[in-house]
C-alpha positions in Angstrom: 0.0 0.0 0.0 1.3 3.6 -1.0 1.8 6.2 2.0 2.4 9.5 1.8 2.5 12.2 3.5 0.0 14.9 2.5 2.0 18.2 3.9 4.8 17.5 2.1 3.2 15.7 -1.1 1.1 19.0 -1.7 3.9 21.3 -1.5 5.2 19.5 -4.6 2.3 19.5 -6.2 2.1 22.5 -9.0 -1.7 22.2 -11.4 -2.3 24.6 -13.8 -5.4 25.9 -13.2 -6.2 26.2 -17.3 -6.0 24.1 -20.5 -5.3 25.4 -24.1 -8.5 25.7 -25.8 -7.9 22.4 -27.9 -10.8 20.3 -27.6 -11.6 21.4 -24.0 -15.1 23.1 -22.6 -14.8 25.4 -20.2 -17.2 25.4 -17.3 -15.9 28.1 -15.3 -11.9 29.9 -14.6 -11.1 26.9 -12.2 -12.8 24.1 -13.5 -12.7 22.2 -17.0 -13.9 19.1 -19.0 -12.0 17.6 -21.3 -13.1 15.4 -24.6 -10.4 14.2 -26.2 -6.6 16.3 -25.7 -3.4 14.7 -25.4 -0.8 15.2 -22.8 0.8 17.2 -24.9 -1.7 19.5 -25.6 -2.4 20.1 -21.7 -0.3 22.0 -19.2 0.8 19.0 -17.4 1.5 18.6 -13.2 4.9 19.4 -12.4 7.0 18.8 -9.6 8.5 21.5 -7.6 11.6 19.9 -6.6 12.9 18.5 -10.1 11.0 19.8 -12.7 9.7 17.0 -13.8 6.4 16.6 -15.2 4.0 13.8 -15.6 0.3 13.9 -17.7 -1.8 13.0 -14.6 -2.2 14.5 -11.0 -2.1 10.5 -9.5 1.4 10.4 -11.3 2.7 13.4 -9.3 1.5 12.2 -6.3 3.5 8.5 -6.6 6.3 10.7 -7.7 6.2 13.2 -4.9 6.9 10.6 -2.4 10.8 9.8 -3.8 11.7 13.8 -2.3 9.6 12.8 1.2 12.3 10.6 2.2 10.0 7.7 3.0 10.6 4.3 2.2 8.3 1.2 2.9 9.3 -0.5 0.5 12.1 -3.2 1.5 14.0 -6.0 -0.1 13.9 -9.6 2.1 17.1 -10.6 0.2 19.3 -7.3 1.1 17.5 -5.4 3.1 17.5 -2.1 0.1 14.5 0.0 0.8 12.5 1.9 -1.8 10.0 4.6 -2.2 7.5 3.0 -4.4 5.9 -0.3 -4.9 7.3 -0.3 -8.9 11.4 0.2 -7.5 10.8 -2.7 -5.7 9.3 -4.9 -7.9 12.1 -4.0 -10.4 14.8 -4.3 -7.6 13.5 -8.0 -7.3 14.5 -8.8 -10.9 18.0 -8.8 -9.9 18.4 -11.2 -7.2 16.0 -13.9 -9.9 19.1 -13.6 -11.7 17.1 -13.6 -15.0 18.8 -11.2 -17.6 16.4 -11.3 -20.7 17.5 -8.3 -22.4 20.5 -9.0 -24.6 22.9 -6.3 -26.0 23.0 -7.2 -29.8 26.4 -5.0 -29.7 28.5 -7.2 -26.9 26.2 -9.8 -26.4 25.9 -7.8 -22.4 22.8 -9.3 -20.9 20.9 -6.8 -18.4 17.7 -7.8 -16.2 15.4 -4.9 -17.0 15.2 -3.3 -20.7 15.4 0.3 -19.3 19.3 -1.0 -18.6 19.9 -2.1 -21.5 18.6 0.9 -23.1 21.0 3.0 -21.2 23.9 0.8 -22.2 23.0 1.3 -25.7 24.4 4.8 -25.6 27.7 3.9 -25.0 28.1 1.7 -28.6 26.5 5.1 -29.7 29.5 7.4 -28.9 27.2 10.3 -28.5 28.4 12.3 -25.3 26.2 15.2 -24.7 27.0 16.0 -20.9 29.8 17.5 -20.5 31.7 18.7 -17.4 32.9 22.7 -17.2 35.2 21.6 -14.7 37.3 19.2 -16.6 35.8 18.8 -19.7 35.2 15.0 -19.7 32.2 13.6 -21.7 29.4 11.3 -20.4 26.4 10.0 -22.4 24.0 9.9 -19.5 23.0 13.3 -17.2 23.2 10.9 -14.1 26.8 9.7 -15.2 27.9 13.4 -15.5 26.1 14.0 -11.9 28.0 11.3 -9.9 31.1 12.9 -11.9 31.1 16.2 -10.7 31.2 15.1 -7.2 34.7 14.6 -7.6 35.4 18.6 -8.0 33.4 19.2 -4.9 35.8 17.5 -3.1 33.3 16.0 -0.4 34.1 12.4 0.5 31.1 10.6 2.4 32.1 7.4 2.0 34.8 5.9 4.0 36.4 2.8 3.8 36.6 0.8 7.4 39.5 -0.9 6.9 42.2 1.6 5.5 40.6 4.6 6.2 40.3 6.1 2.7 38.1 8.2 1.9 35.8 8.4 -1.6 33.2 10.7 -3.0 30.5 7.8 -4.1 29.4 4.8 -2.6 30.1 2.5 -5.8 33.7 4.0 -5.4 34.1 2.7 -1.8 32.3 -0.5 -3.2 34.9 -1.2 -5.8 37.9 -0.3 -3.4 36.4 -2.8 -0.9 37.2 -5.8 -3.6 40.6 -5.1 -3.0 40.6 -6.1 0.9 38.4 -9.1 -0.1 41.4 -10.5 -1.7 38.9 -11.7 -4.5 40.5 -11.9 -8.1 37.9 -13.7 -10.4 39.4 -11.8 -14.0 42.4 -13.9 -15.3 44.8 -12.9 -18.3 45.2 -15.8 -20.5 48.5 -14.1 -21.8 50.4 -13.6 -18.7 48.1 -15.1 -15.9 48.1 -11.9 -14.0 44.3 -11.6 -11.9 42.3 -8.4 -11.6 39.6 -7.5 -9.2 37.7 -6.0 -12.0 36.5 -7.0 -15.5 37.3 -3.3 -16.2 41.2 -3.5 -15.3 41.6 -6.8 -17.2 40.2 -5.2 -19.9 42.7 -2.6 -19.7 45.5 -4.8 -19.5 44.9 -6.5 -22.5 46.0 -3.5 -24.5 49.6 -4.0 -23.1 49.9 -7.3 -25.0 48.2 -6.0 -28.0 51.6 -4.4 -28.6 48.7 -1.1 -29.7 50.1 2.3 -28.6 48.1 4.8 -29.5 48.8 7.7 -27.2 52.1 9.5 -27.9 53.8 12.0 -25.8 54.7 15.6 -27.9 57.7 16.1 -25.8 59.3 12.9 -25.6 57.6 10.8 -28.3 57.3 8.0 -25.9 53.6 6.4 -26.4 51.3 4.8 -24.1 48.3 2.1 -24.6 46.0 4.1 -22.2 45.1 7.6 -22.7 45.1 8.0 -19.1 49.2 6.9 -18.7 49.9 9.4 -21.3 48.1 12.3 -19.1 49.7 10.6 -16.2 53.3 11.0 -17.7 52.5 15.0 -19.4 53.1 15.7 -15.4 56.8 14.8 -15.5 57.6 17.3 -18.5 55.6 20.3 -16.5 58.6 20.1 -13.5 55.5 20.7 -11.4 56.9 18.4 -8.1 54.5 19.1 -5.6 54.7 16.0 -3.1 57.8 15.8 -0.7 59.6 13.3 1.3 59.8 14.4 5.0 62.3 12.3 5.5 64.8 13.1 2.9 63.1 16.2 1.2 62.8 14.8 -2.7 60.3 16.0 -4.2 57.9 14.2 -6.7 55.6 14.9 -9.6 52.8 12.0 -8.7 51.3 10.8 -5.6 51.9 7.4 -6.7 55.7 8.4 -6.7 55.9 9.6 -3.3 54.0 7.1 -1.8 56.3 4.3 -3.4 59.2 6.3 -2.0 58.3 6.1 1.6 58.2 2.4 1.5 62.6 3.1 1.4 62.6 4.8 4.8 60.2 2.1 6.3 62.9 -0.1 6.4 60.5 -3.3 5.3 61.5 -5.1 2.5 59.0 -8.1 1.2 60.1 -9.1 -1.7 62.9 -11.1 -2.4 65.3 -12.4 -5.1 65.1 -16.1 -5.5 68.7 -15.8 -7.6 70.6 -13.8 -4.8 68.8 -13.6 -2.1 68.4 -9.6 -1.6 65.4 -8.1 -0.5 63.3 -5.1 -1.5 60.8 -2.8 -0.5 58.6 -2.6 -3.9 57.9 -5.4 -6.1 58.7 -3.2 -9.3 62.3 -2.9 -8.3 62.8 -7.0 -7.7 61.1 -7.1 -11.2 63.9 -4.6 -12.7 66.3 -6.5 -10.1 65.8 -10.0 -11.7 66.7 -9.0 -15.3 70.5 -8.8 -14.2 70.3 -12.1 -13.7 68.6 -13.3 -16.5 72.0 -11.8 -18.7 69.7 -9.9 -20.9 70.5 -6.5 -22.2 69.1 -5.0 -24.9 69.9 -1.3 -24.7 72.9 -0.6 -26.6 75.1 2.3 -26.5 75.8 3.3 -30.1 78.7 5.3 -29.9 80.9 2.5 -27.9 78.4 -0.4 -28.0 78.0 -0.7 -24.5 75.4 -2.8 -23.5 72.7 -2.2 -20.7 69.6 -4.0 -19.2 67.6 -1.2 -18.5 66.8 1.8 -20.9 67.4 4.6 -17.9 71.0 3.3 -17.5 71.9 3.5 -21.2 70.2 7.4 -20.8 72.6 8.2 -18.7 75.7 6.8 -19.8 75.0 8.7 -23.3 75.7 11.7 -21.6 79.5 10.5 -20.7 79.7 10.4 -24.7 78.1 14.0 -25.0 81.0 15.8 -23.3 78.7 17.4 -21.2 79.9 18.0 -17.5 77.6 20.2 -15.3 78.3 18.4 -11.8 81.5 19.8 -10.4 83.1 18.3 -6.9 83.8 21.3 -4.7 86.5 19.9 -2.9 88.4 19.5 -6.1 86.7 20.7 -8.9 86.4 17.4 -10.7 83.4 17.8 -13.6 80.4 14.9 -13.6 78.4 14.2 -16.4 76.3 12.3 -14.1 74.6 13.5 -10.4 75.5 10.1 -9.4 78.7 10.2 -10.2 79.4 12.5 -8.5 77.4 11.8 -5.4 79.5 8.3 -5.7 83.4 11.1 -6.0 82.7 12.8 -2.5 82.4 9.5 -0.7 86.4 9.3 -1.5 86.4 12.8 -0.1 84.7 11.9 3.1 87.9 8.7 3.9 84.7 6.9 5.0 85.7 3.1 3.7 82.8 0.7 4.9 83.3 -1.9 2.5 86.2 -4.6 3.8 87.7 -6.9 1.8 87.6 -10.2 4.2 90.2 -11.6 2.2 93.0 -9.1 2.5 91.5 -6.4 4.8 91.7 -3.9 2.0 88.6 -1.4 2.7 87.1 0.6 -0.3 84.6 4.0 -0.4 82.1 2.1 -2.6 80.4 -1.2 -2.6 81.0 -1.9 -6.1 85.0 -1.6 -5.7 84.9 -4.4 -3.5 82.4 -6.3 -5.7 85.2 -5.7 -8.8 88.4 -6.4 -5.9 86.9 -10.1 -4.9 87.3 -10.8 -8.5 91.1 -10.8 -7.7 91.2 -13.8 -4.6 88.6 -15.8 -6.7 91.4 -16.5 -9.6 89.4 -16.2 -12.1 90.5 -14.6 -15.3 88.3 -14.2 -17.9 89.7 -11.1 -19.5 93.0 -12.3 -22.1 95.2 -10.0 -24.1 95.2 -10.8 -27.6 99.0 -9.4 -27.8 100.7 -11.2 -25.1 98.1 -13.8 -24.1 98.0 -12.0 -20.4 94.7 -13.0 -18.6 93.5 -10.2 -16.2 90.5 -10.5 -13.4 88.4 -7.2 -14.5 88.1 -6.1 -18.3 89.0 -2.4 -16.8 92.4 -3.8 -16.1 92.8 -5.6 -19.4 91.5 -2.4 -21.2 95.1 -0.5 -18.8 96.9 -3.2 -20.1 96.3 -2.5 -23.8 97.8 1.0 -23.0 101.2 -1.2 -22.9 100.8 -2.5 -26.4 99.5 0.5 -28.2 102.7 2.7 -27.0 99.8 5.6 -26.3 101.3 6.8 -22.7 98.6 10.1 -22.1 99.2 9.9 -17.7 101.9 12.8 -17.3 103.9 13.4 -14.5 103.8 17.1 -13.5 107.0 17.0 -11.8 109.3 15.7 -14.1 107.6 15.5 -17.4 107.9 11.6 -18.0 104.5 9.8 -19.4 103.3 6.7 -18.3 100.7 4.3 -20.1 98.5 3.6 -17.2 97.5 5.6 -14.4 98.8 2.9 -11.6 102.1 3.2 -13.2 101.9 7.0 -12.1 100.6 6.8 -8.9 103.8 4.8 -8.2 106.3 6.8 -9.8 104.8 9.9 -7.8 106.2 8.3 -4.9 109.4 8.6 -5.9 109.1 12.6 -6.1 108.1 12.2 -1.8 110.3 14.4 0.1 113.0 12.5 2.3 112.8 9.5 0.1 115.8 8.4 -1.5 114.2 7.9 -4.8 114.7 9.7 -8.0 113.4 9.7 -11.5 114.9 7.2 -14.2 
């Protein structure tokens, strides 16, 4: 049965008072007859408090009750409550799990026509709501509603379990899939599950190979319009999110928020290879490539070789001559900000790395890494001239200085060149005050 309330029903209620002379007899200024007039002909009852208007007063009336904020109307499956008998009924529909209405498009079944109807829009392409704020496109009025809630920047809905907030309920719903654990959409290419038919759907595009956004500045293309505007952010040097910890700043969220996982000290993820642990899964994936010996980012003025594209980046700027890092202790010029982050460790005399072997201690990690090579014997490095095998290709490359008779390592004090730089450094020793030695 149907309840309203008549207070707030007949504030809602607006009936014009008369009709166009179109078939209608006039009995008086208030009252009419009708013979035959259709609803369009008639000035129909309109709601107050959304314009709407419907061809008979009994229509208002049901309609009224949706803005009274009382619902009798309640599901015994899930509890939902509506405002009218009809929402109800068509709520029902869904938990029969009958979907008779087929989208001859995508072969999408809905349960009641008026959703498939509604779906039909998208294979359409017709957008005619459009947002001032952002500009984005929607093909339903309702769609472009729920959108602009974003901008308000009101978030009702909060998530229980993490504490995040969201502007609309279905947005909370979604997120809430991601605590269930639940993964039900499978890649057939690569295995990898989603939470949502939506993402899968996404992902597919990456093994299409299909890249159809491209970057004006860089060139470099994307599969998903949104990665494109994603990346655009990194060529405005806009970097509004900073560390507290260290103070770098970042151009994304997403950026920071991956950084902060290196300060929490917790690494998860581990190398099955080697054994070393890291705090983000897409560094062990970049990790493991070392070890699978692949590297197909070549240099193409020396031919160096590299696994990763970023590290072939910046070794082209050793071949570009370009220097703009300068040491201040000693003026030495950097082509790289590492390297010379790496030069004023040698500045500092801090040596934490100790070779267990011989007791030797080195600045940096990866000197000792290249020293071990020396007490494990192994030589894989062989002269072509002499048939001298050598530990490191760096000291097979000094070597070659011999051979060549190309001696550019000067000695400022007494003019005489040397072929390799360890050849110097010993003969400098000789020009030590109080030592009995003396240039040959």
């Amino acid at each position: 049965m149907l309840r309203t309330h008549p207070s707030s029903v007949a504030s809602l209620l607006m009936v014009q008072s008369s009709f166009k002379e179109l078939g209608g007899v006039h009995k008086s200024d208030n009252e009419t007859v009708l013979d035959t007039v259709s609803s369009a002909e008639v000035e129909q009852f309109r709601c107050l408090e959304s314009g709407k208007a419907f061809p008979f007063k009994n229509s208002l009336t049901q309609h009224a009750v949706i803005h009274s904020g009382v619902k009798n109307f309640k599901c015994d499956e899930c509890g939902k409550l509506f405002s009218q008998k009809v929402g109800l009924t068509k709520h029902l529909l869904i938990h029969s799990g009958a979907k008779n209405f087929k989208c001859d498009e995508c072969d999408k079944r809905f349960t009641r026509k008026d959703h498939l109807t509604r779906h039909l829009l998208i294979h359409s392409g017709v957008k005619n709501f459009k947002c001032d704020e952002c500009g984005k496109q929607f093909t339903e009025k309702r769609s472009l509603i729920e959108h602009l809630v974003i901008h308000s920047g009101v978030k009702n809905f909060k998530c229980d379990e993490c504490g995040k907030l969201f502007a609309r309920k279905h947005g909370l719903t979604k997120h809430l899939l991601f605590h269930s654990g639940v993964k039900n959409f499978k890649c057939d290419e690569c295995g990898k599950q989603f939470t949502e038919k939506r993402d899968l759907i996404r992902h597919l595009v990456i093994h299409s190979g299909v890249k159809n956004f491209k970057c004006d500045e860089c060139g470099k293309q994307f599969t998903e319009k949104r990665n494109l505007i994603r990346h655009l952010v990194i060529h405005s040097g806009v970097k509004n999110f900073k560390c507290d910890e260290c103070g770098k700043r970042f151009t994304r969220m997403d950026g920071l928020t991956k950084h902060l996982l290196s300060h929490s000290g917790v690494k998860n993820f581990k190398c099955d290879e080697c054994g070393k642990l890291f705090a983000r899964k897409s560094i062990l994936t970049q990790h493991r490539l070392i070890h699978s010996g692949v590297k197909n980012f070549k240099c193409g003025e020396c031919g160096k070789r590299f696994t990763w594209k970023e590290n072939l980046t910046k070794h082209i700027l050793i071949h570009s001559g370009v220097k703009n890092f300068k040491c201040d202790e000693c003026g030495k010029l950097f082509a790289q900000k590492s390297g010379l982050t790496q030069h004023l460790l040698i500045h500092s005399g801090v040596k934490n790395f100790m070779c267990d072997e011989c007791g030797k201690r080195f600045t940096l990690k990866e000197n000792l890494t290249k020293h071990l090579l020396i007490h494990s014997g192994v030589k894989n490095f062989k002269c072509d001239e002499c048939g001298k095998l050598f530990a490191r290709k760096c000291s097979l490359t000094s070597h070659l200085s011999i051979h060549s008779g190309v001696k550019k390592f000067k000695c400022n004090e007494c003019g005489k060149h040397f072929g390799m730089k360890s050849i110097l450094t010993k003969h400098l020793l000789n020009h030590c005050v109080g030592k009995s030695f003396y240039c040959a």
